[in-house]
N, C-alpha and C positions, 0 to 999 in steps of 0.2 A: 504494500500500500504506500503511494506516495504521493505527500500533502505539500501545500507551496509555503509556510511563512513561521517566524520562529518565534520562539513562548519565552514566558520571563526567563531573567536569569537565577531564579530562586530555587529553579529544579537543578536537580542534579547534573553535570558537565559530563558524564561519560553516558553511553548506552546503559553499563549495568551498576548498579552502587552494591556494594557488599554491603553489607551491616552487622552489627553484633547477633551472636547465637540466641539474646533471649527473645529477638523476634520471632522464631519460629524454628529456625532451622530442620526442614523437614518436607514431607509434601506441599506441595502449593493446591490450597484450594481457595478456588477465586470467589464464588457462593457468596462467603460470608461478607466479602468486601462489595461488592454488587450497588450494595446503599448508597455508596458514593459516586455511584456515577453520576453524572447532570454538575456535580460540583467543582470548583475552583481544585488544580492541584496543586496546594501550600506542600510545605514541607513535611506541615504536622499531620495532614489529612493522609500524606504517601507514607508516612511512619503507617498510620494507624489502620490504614491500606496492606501492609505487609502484617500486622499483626493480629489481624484479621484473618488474613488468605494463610497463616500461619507459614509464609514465604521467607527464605534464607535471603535472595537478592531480588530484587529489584531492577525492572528496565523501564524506564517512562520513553515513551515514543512519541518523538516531536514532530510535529509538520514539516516532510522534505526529509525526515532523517532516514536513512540505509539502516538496515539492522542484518543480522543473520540470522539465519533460518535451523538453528543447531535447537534442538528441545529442550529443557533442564527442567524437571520435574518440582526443582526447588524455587523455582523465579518466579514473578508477579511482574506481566507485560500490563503496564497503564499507558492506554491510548488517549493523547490529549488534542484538542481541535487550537485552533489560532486563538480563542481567546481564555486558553489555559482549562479547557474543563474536560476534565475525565469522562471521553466517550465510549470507552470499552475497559474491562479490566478484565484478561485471563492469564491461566496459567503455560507457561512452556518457555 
């Protein structure tokens, strides 16, 4: 999928953000996280997005970003639109 124009700079700088083990470290199930879609992606809302989905890392997918297509069972993909709002959240 790819979008044309780029989102604050409050999100995370790389494709994937590691994060400490007590988020989840474990299967990604996106389910729980779901709530938040339609919402602004802050920093604190993508925290509580991973701890939700009980997600080890983290990928937010920016408008126009390239990503790869490799699975990880443990990741939390946040798909955000140009004016930063969480239009998809799955696992892979």
């Amino acid at each position: 999928m790819i979008l044309a124009l780029l989102l604050m700079t409050a999100l995370p700088t790389s494709a994937d953000e590691t994060v400490p083990a007590d988020f989840g470290a474990g299967r990604c199930h996106a389910k729980p996280a779901l709530s938040l879609k339609g919402l602004i992606a802050t920093p604190a809302r993508l925290r509580l997005a991973m701890r939700r989905a009980k997600a080890a890392t983290l990928r937010v997918i920016k408008p126009g970003m390239m990503v790869t297509m490799d699975y990880r069972t443990d990741r939390l993909n946040i798909h955000v639109n140009a004016k930063n709002r969480m239009t998809d959240l799955s696992c892979g």
